[in-house]
N, C-alpha and C positions, 0 to 999 in steps of 0.2 A: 382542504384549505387552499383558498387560491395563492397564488405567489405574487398577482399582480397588487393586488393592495397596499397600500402607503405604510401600514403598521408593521409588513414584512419586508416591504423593499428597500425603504430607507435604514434600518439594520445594517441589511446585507450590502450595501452601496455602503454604507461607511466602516463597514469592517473588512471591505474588500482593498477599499483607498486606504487605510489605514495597514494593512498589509502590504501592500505593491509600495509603498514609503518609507517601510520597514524595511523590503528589501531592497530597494534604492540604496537608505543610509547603510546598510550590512556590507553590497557591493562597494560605497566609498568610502567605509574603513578597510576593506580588502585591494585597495587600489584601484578603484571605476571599474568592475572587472563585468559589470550584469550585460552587456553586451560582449565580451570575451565569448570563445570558443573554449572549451577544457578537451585538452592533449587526451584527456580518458573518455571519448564520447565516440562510445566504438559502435554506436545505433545509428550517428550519422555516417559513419565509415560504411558501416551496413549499405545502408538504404543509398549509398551512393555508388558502392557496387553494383547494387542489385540493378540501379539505371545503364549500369554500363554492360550488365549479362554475365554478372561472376557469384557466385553466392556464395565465394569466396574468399580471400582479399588476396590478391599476385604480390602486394608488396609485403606481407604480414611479416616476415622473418627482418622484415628494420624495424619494428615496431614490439621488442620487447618487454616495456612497459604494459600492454595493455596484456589481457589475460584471453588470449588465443586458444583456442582447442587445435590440435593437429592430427590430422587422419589423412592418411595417404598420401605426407607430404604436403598439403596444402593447409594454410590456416584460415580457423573460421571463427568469427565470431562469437564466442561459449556462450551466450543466452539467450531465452525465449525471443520471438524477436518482435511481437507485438509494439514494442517503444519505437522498432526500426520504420516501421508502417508510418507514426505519426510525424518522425522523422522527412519521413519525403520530403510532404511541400515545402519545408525549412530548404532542402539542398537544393531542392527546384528553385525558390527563389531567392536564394544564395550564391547560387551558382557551383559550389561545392562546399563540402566536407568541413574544413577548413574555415570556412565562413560564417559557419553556423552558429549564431550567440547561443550556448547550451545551458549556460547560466541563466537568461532571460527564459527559456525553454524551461526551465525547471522551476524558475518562479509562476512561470504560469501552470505548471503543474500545483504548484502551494496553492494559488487562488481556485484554480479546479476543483481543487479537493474541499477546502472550505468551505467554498457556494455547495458543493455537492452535498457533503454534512447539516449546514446550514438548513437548505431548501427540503431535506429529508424530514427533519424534525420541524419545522413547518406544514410540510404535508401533513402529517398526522397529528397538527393540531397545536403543539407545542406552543407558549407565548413565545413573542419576539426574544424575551432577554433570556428564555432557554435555550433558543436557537442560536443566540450569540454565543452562551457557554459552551455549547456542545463544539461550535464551530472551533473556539478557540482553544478548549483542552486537548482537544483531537487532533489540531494540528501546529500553532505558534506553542499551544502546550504539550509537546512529547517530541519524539526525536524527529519527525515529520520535518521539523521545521529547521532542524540542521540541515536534512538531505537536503528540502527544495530550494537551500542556497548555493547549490553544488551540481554542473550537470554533467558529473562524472556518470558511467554506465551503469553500476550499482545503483544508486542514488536516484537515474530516471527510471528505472524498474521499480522501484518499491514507491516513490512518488507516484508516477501513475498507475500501478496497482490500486492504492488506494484511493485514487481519485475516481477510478474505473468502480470499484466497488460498492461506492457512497453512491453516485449518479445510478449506479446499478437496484441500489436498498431504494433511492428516491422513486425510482421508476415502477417497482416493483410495489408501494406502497398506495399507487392510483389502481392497480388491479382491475386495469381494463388491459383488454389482449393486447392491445398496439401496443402500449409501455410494459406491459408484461413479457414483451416479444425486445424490447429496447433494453429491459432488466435480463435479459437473460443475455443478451447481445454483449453488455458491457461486463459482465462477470466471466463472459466466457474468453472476452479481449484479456481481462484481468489475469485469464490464468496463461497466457501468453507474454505475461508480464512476468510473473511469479507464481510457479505448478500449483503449490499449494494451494491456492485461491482456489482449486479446484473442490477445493471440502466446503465452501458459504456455495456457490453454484450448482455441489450436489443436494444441499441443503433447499436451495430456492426450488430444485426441480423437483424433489420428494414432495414439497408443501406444495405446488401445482399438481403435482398428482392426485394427492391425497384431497383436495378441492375439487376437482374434477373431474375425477373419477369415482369416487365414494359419496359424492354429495345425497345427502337423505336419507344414510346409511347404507345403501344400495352400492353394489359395483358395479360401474358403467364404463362404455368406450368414452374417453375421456376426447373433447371433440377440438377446436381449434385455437380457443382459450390453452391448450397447454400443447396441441402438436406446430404453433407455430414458435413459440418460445424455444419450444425444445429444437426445431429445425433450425433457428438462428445461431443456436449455441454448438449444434453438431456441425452446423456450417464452418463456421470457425475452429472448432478442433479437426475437421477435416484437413483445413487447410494447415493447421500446425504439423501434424502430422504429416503431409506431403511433403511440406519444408523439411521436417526431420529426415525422412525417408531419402528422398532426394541427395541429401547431405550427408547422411552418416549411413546410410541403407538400415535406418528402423525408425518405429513411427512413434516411440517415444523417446530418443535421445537428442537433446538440442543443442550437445558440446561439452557438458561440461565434464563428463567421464574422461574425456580425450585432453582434458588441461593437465599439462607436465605435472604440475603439484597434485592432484589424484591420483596419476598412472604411477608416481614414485611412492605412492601412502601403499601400504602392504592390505591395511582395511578399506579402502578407496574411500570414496564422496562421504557415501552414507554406513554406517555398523552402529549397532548398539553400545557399540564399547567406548563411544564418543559422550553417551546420554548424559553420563554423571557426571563429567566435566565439567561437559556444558550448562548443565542445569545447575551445577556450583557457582560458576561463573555470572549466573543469572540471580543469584543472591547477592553477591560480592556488596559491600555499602562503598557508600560514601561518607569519607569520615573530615575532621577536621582534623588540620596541625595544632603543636604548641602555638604557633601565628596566628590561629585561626585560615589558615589559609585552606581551601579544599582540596581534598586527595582521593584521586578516583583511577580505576585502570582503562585506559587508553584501547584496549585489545582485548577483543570478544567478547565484549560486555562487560556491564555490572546491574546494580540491581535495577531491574524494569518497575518496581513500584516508583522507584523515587524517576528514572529516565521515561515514564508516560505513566504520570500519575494519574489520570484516568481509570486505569488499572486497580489502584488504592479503594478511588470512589466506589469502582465498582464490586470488588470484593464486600465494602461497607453496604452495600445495598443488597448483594446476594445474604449478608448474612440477615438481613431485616426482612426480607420476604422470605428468607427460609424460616424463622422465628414466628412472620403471621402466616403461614401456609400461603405466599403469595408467588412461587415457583409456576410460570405459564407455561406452557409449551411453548413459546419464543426464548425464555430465558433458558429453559434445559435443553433444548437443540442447541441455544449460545455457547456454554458452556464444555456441551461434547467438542464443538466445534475446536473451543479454547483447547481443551486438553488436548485435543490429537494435532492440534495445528501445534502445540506446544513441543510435543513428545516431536512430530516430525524434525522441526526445526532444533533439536538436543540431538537428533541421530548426526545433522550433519558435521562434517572435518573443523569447522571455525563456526563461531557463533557472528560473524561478519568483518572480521580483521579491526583493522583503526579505525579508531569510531569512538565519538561522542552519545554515551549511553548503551541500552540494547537495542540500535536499531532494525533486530532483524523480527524484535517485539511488534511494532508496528504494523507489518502483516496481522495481528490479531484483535487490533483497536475494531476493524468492523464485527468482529462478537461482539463488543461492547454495542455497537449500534445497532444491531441487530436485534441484542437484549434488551434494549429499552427502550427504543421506537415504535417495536411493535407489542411488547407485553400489554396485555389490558389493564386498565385502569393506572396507567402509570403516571407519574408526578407532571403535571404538563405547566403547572405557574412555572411561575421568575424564581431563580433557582436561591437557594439559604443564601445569609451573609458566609457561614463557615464554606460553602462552595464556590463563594465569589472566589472568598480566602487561596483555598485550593489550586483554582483555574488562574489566579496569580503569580501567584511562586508557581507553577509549573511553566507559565508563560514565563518568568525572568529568569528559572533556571536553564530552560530549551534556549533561549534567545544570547544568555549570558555564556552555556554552551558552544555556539553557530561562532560566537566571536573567538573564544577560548579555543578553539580549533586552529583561527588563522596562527595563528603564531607555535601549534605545539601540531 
């Protein structure tokens, strides 16, 4: 499906103006703040080091607030640093650190992500007013749309994780080598963003195998259709891993072992003994008061159907093609996907600290996309009225959220 056409473009042109005004009016109930800098945007601290020849910060010990890893005395940055990368030209022409609108940074991470979703399910065919819904459940609908008013360091990590991953699914669904080589490129920035992401990336690389190597039932040397994807993608873990090594001397640790609050946990980062908490916590409702008023926990989540209803839909649909035997191979790789990306994120110490909804849920919206973009024969009209329904109250409850934040 082309993207140049009037039927797709005009869509996405006014759902994109219609978001960028959204977050206009967001930053002026927060006090004009969408060109503001945020005190927590330790990716431009990064990348503003890295111009000066430190990769790691000489001042770190006045900077409490932010969540530092320390090894040998010096403090580093605790996160993948892929967000630090897109970071540069911001400090280049900024002139530092300090000057960076990170809040403007991360709204354009929100419009990233949507056109990304958007233009995916276009590609493969979808009408326009399915591409709207998917755009907007996925992102003004779930917790997406808190972070990308926020360009705190957390907040740019999983924002453009996900924006990374969607442009990744869209690239990937032209299946010609050059974008298969650009889909593998951004999945793999992705997992520089957020490790996890590493399980959709090992996913895209099996199904290029399996294409390309097996095709006609036969097993073949699989030729440049999958060794330049895969050379894009070890390109970039190559160099994560340098960075790691470099830094902590091992080529998977990026900091976060070395943050005070791990080194003092007796079970560190990650232990199973964390799972059933957190997967408690991942239930938790939302309830009403006598007032009517809503009541919800602030810290480490609560329940992900109601904070990325998305999630809801799609349960309602796995159980509908499990009923007409309509289970693809796109939707049961989704699925493992979901569960182990699930289980991983229940191992770790907090399911994301203060926070509006479960946004640590959100890393797993592209199983969603992934299940029903490419499944065959899947629903591609203008979506039900009960879905409009849906993609509404999740838009006014995510939106009504972003606000509810400022003040609590």
């Amino acid at each position: 499906m082309t993207l140049h056409k009037r039927a797709y473009g005009r869509p996405l042109c006014f759902l994109l103006i219609a978001m960028a005004v959204g977050y206009l009016l967001y930053h002026s109930l927060a006090g004009g703040t969408l060109l503001a800098n945020s005190p927590y945007d330790s990716y431009a601290l990064m990348a503003e080091n890295w111009l000066q020849g430190n990769l790691h910060l000489p001042d770190g010990a006045s900077r409490p607030w932010l969540e530092l890893a320390i090894f040998e005395g010096k403090y580093y940055v605790s996160f993948p640093p892929v967000p630090a990368v897109f970071a540069l030209p911001w400090v280049l022409v900024c002139g530092s650190a300090a000057a960076v609108p990170s809040h403007l940074v991360a709204a354009l991470y929100g419009l990233l992500g949507a056109a990304g979703v958007y233009c995916l399910f276009a590609r493969r065919g979808f009408a326009p007013a399915a591409c709207v819904w998917w755009a907007l459940v996925c992102t003004v609908g779930s917790n997406f749309y808190w972070m990308s008013t926020n360009g705190g360091v957390w907040f740019a990590a999983q924002t453009l994780n996900f924006a990374l991953l969607a442009w990744g699914l869209c690239f990937a669904a032209a299946q010609t080598t050059a974008q298969n080589t650009l889909a593998a490129l951004c999945m793999a920035l992705a997992v520089g963003c957020r490790p996890f992401s590493i399980l959709l990336l090992a996913v895209y690389m099996l199904q290029l195998l399996v294409r390309h190597g097996f095709a006609g039932g036969r097993v073949r040397l699989p030729g440049r259709a999958f060794w330049l994807p895969f050379a894009a993608a070890a390109a970039v873990g190559a160099a994560l891993a340098l960075h790691n090594y470099v830094r902590f001397g091992s080529l998977l640790e990026f900091g976060h072992t070395y943050l005070p609050e791990f080194m003092r946990e007796a079970e560190g980062q990650f232990h199973l003994s964390y799972f059933w908490g957190n997967l408690k916590n991942l239930l938790r409702p939302v309830t009403l008061t006598e007032t009517l008023d809503l009541k919800f926990e602030l810290f480490n989540g609560f329940l992900l159907f109601a904070a990325n209803p998305v999630f809801l839909w799609w349960g309602v649909r796995l159980v509908r093609c499990a009923y007409k035997k309509q289970i693809s191979a796109a939707r049961a790789a989704a699925v493992v996907y979901f569960v182990l990306g699930l289980a991983a994120l229940c191992l770790h110490r907090t399911l994301g600290g203060w926070q509006f909804g479960a946004r640590y849920t959100v890393d797993l919206i592209p199983c969603v996309l992934l299940a029903e973009a490419f499944a065959p024969g899947g629903e591609k009209k203008a979506p039900a009225d009960w879905e409009w329904l849906l993609c509404a109250l999740a838009c006014a409850f995510n939106i009504y959220g972003a606000v509810y934040m400022l003040s609590h």
